[in-house]
C-alpha positions in Angstrom: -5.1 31.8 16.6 -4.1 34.9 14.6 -6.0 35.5 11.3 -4.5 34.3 8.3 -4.4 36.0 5.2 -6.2 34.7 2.2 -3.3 33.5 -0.2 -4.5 32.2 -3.9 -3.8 29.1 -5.6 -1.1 30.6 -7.3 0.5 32.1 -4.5 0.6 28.9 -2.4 2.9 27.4 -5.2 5.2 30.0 -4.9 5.8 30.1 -1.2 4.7 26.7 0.0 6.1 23.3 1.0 8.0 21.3 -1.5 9.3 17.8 -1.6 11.2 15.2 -3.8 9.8 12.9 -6.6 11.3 10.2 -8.2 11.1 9.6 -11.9 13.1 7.9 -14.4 12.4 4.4 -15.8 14.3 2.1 -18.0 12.5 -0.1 -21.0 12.3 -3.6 -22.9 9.2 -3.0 -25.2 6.6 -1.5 -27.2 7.4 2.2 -27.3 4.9 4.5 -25.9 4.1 8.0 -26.2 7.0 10.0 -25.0 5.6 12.8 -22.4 5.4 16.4 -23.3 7.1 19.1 -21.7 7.5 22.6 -21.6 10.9 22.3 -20.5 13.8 22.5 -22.4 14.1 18.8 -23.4 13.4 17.1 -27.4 13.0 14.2 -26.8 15.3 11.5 -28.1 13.4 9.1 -30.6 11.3 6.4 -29.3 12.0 3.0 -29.1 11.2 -0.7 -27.6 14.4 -0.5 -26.0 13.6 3.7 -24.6 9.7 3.8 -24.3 9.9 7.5 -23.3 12.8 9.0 -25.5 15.7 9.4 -22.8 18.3 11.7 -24.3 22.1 10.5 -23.9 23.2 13.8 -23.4 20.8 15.2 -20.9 21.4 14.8 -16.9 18.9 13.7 -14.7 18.7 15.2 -11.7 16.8 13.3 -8.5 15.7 14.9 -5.0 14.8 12.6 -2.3 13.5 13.6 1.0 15.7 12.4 3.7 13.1 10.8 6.4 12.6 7.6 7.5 13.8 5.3 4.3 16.9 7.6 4.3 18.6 8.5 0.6 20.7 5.1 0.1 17.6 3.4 -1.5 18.1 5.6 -4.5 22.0 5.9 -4.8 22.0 1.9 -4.3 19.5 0.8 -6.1 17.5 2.6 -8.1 20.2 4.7 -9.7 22.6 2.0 -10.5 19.4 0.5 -12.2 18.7 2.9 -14.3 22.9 3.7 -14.9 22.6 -0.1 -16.2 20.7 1.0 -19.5 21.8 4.2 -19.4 25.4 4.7 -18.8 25.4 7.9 -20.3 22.9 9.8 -18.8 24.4 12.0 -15.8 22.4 11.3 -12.6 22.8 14.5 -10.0 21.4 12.6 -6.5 20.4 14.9 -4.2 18.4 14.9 -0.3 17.6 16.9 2.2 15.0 16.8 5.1 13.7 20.5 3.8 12.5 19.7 0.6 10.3 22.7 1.2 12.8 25.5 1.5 15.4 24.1 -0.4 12.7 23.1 -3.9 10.1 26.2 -4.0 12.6 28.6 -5.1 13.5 25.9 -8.3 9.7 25.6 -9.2 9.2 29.3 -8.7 12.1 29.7 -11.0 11.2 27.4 -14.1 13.9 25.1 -13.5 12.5 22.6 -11.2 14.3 19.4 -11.2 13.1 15.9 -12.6 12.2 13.6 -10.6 11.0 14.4 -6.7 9.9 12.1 -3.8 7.8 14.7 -2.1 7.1 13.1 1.4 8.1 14.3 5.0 5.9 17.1 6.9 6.0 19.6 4.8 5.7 18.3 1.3 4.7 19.9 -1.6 0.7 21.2 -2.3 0.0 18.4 -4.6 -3.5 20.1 -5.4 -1.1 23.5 -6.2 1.1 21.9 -8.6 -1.5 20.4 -10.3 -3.5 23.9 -11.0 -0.2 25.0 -11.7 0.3 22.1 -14.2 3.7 21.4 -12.9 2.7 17.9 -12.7 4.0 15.7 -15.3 1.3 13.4 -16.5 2.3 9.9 -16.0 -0.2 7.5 -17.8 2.6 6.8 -20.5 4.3 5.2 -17.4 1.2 2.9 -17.1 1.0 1.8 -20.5 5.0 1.6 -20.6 6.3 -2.3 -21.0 7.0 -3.2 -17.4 10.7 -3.5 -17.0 10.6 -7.1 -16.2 8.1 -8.0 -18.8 7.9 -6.3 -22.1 4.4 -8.2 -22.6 3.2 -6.7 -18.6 2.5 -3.1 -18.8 3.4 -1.5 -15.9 -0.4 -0.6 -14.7 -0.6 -4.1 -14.5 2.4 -4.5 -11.9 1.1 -2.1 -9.4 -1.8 -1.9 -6.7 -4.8 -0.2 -8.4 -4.9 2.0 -4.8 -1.9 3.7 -6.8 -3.4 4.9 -9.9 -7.2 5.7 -7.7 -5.2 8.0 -5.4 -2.6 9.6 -8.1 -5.1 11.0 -10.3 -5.4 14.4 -10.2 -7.7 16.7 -12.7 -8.5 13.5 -14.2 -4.7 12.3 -14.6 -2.7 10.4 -13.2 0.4 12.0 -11.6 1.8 11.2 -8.6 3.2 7.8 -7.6 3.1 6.4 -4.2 5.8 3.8 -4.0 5.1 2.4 -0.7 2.4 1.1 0.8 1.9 2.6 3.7 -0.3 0.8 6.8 -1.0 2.9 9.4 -1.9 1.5 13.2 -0.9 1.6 16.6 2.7 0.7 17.1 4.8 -1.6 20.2 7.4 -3.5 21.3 5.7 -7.3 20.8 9.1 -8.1 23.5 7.3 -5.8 26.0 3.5 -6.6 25.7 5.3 -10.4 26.2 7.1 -9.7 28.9 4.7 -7.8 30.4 1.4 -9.8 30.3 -0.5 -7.2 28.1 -2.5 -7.9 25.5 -3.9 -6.5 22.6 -7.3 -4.7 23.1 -10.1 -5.6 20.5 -12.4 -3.1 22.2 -11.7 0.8 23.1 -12.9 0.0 26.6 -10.0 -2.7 27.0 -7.9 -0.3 25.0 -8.1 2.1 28.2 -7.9 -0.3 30.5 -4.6 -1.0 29.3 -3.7 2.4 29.1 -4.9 2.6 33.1 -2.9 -0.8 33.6 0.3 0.3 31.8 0.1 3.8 33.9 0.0 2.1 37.7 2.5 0.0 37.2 5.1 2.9 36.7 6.9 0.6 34.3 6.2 3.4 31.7 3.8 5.6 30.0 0.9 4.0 28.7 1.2 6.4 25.0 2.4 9.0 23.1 2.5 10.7 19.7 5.1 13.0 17.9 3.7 16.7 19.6 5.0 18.6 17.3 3.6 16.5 14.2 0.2 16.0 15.1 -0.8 14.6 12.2 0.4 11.5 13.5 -2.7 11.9 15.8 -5.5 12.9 13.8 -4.1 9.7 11.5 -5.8 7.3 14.5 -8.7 10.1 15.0 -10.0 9.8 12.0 -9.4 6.0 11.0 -11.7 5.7 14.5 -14.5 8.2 12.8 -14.7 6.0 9.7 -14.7 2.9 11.7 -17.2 4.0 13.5 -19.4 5.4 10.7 -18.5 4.0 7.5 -16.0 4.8 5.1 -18.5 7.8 3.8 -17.2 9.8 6.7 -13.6 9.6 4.7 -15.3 10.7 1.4 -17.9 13.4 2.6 -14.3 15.3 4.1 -12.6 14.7 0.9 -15.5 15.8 -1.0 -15.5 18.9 1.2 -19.4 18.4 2.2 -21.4 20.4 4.5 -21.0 19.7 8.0 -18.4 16.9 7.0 -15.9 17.7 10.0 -18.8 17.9 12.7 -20.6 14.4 12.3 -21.7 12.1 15.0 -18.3 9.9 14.3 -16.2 12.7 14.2 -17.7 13.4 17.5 -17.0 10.0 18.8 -13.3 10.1 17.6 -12.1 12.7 18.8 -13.5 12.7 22.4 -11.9 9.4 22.2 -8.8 10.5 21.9 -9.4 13.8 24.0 -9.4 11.5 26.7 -6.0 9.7 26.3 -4.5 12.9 25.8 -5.5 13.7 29.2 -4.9 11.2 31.1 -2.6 8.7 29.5 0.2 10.7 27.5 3.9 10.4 27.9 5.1 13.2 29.9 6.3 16.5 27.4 4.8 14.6 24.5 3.1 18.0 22.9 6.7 19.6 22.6 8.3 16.3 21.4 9.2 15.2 17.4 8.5 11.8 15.6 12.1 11.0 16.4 12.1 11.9 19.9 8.7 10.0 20.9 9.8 6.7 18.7 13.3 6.7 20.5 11.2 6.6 24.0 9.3 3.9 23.2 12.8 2.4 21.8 13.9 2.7 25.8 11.0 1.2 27.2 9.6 4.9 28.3 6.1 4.5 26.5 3.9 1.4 25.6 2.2 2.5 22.2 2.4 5.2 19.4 0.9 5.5 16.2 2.4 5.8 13.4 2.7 3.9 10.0 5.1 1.0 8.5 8.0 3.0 7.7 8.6 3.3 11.3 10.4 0.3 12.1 13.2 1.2 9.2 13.4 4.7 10.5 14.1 3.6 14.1 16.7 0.8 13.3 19.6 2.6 14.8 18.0 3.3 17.5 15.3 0.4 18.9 17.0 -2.9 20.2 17.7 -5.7 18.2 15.1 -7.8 20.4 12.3 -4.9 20.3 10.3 -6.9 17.7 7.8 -4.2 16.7 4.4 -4.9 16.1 1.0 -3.0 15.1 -2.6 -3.5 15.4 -5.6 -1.4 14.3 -8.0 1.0 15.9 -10.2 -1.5 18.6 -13.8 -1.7 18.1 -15.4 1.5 19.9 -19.1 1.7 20.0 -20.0 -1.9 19.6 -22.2 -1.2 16.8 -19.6 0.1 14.5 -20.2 0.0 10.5 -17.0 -1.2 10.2 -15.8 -4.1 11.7 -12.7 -4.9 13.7 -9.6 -5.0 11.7 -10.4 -2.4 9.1 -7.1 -0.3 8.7 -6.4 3.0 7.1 -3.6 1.6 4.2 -2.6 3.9 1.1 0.2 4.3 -1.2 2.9 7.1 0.1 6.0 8.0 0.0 5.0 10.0 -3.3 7.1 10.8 -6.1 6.4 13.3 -9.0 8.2 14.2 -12.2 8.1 17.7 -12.9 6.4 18.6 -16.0 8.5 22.0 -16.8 11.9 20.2 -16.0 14.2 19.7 -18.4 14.3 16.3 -19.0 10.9 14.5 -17.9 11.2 11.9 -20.3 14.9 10.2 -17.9 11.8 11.0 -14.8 9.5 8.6 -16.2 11.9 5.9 -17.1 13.8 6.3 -13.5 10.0 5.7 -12.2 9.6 2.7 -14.5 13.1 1.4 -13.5 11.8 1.6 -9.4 8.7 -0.4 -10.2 10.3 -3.2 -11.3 10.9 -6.5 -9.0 14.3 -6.0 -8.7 14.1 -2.7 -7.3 11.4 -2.8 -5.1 12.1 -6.0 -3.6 15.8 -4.6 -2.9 14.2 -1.8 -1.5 11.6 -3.9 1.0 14.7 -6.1 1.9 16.4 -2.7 2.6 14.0 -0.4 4.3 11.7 -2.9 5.9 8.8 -1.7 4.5 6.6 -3.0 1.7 6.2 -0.7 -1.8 3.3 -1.0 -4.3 4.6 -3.6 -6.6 2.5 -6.6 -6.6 5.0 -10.5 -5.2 8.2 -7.8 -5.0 9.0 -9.4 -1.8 7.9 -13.3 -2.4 10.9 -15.7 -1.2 12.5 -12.8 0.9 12.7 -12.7 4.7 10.8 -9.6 6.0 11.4 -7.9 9.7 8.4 -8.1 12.3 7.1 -5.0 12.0 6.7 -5.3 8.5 5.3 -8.9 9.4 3.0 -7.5 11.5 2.1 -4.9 9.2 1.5 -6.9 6.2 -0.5 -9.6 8.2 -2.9 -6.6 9.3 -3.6 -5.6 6.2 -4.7 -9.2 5.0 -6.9 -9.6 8.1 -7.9 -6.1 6.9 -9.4 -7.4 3.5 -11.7 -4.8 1.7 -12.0 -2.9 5.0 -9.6 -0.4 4.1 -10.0 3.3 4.1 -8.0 6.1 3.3 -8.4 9.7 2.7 -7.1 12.4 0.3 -8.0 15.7 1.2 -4.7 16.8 3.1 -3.5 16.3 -0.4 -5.5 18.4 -2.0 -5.8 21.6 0.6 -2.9 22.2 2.2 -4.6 25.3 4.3 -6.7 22.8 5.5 -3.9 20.3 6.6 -2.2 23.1 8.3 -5.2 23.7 9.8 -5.9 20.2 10.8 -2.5 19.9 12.2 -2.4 22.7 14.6 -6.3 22.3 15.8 -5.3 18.7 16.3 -2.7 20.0 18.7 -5.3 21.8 20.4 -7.3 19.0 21.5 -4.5 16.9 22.8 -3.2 19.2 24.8 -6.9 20.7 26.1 -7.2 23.5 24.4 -10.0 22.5 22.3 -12.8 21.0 23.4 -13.8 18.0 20.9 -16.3 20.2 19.5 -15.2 23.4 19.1 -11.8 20.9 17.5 -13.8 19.9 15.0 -16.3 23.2 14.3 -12.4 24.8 13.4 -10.8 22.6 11.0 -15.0 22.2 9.6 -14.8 26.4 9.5 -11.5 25.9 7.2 -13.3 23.2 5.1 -15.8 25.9 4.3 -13.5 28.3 3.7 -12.1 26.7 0.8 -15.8 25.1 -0.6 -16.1 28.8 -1.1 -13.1 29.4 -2.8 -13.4 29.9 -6.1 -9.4 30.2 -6.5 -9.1 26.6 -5.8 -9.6 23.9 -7.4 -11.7 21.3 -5.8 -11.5 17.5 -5.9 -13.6 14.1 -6.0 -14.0 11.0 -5.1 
């Protein structure tokens, strides 16, 4: 691999991945602090009825990235919730799939816009813009009257996961809306139809693979080739199965030989094997969309991705497919953690950008998405679940989202989730490709994980970067 460049903290900023946030809220209550800026906006004066100080006469522009929940979430619901306390503030919607390309010129120019849902590949360096302080800090939002309940503050409407994984430099400031499970994904019509049943163990998880492959019916499993952080997703979910969630943290926390444990070990000759013998034909040169559409036709048996996936493929997958998802099998048989345990976090992250113009219309936009209303429009929408707590009690939900959301209860305390591709992107790009590698046999599990743990060093030892906790 050719020798990259050392690039500083500052520099990444300027020339790195980008993505959407999402940001203004609408209030009923107790006003709150109104956010700071060094933007152009004064605030308006603070009230019960406008928490923040949302001027009249200032737009509000939105950018939302364009992937698997689409754009019409925001134009249909979110926007015309907002518009309903404040008519005269001009919303200018935008989306695009390359948030990247299309944002880092605004944010290298000063004039980034307000509210950002910065998702998709190639989102933003979260850990960037925060040493750049282009985060807007959002615990007004938290103390901010919910908008359903003037006497609920909104901290108390939302999964605590939200705020843990948000903070950044000791604030919080990014706000994952959905809550996104992450497993092994089928048709539950063709595991039916079929005979096949879901494996508990890793051993009978390769005997299906070896039962799915003779009968030529279709490939046993696949994952999006050119994305393969859909892969090291499952990889390292195993590793902290197999053990204990410290294996999650010690990577976060950058620690010494972190990458290269005995569980990393395990995981990723796990998975070295399926990419060797049980893969879908031209899977390493294939996209999300391209590998989820097979499985749609019946060409491959199991993927892994996470619950946005059934929403995302709903033009294409048939309307008896019935997805369905289970989590990582049991491997070693003395794993620390037990069967079930699921790697669940909140995604789909949205930002208000502290150097816009007017932060104050992000954070009610934000406040105006956590409400019921919105978020239960949006599950009943997207089929997928969001972060705010009985947003979908009394409303019919699809089967994968069934699925999903039964997982996660079976799941319990056993959840695990990590952070660090957050934090460092160099070390997510560097995941990412290395990850590649091994699936295709160009790493051996070992010398996989001695690169990314090389990368993981390199950055301990920067001093240009700031480093992160748990």
């Amino acid at each position: 691999m050719p020798h990259t460049p050392h690039i500083s903290r500052r520099e990444l900023l300027r020339g790195a991945a980008l993505v959407p946030v999402a940001g203004a809220l609408a209030a009923c209550a107790t006003p709150v602090a109104a956010p700071t800026s060094s933007g152009s906006a004064a605030p308006a004066a603070t009230s019960a009825a406008n928490p923040f100080g949302v001027a009249d006469a200032k737009p509000l522009e939105v950018w939302i990235f364009d992937g698997g929940f689409g754009q019409d979430y925001a134009k249909n619901i979110h926007q015309p919730l907002f518009k309903s306390k404040y008519p005269s503030v001009e919303i200018k919607h935008n989306a695009t799939k390359e948030i990247t390309k299309v944002l880092q010129p605004r944010f290298a120019g000063g004039n980034p816009p307000e509210v950002i849902d910065n998702s998709g590949a190639n989102f933003m360096d979260f850990g960037a813009l925060s040493q750049d302080s282009q985060l807007q800090d959002l615990t007004p939002l938290l103390d901010a009257p919910s908008w359903d309940d003037p006497n609920v503050k909104v901290r108390d409407t939302i999964d605590q996961s939200v705020i843990d994984v948000g903070m950044y430099d000791g604030k919080f400031s990014v706000l994952g809306y959905v809550n996104y499970i992450h497993g092994i994904w089928y048709s539950q019509k063709a595991f039916r139809d079929n005979g096949w049943q879901i494996p508990k163990t890793w051993d009978e998880f390769l005997a299906l693979c070896e039962t799915i492959k003779k009968s030529g019916k279709m490939a046993p499993f696949t994952y999006a080739g050119k994305f393969p952080q859909y892969l090291y997703e499952p990889l390292l979910t195993m590793a902290a199965k197999v053990g204990g969630n410290e294996v999650l943290v010690n990577i976060d926390n950058l620690e010494d030989g972190a990458w290269t444990t005995d569980a990393m070990k395990t995981a990723a000759t796990a998975w070295a094997e399926v990419g060797a013998k049980y893969l879908m034909q031209g899977t390493t040169g294939l996209d999300h969309v391209q590998t989820q559409t097979a499985q749609n036709k019946y060409k491959v048996a199991m993927l892994p991705s996470g619950s946005w996936l059934e929403n995302e493929q709903k033009g294409s997958a048939p309307d008896d497919f019935e997805y369905g998802m289970f989590p990582i099998p049991d491997v070693t048989g003395s794993d620390k953690m037990p069967y079930g345990t699921l790697h669940t976090q909140p995604g789909e992250n949205f930002i208000v950008s502290s150097r816009s113009a007017h932060p104050q219309a992000g954070l009610e936009y934000l406040r105006a998405m956590l409400s019921k209303k919105a978020a239960g429009d949006f599950s009943a929408m997207v089929r997928t679940v969001t972060v705010v707590k009985g947003a979908t009690e009394g409303r019919d939900i699809s089967p994968g989202v069934t699925s999903a959301t039964k997982a996660v209860a079976d799941a319990g305390a056993n959840a695990v989730y990590y952070r660090w591709f957050n934090w460092y992107g160099p070390l997510k790009d560097e995941a990412v490709a290395a990850t590649g590698e091994l699936m295709s046999g160009g790493l051996t599990p070992d010398k996989y994980l001695e690169r990314i743990q090389k990368k993981a060093d390199e950055i301990k030892g920067d001093s240009s970067i700031k480093k992160y906790q748990r």
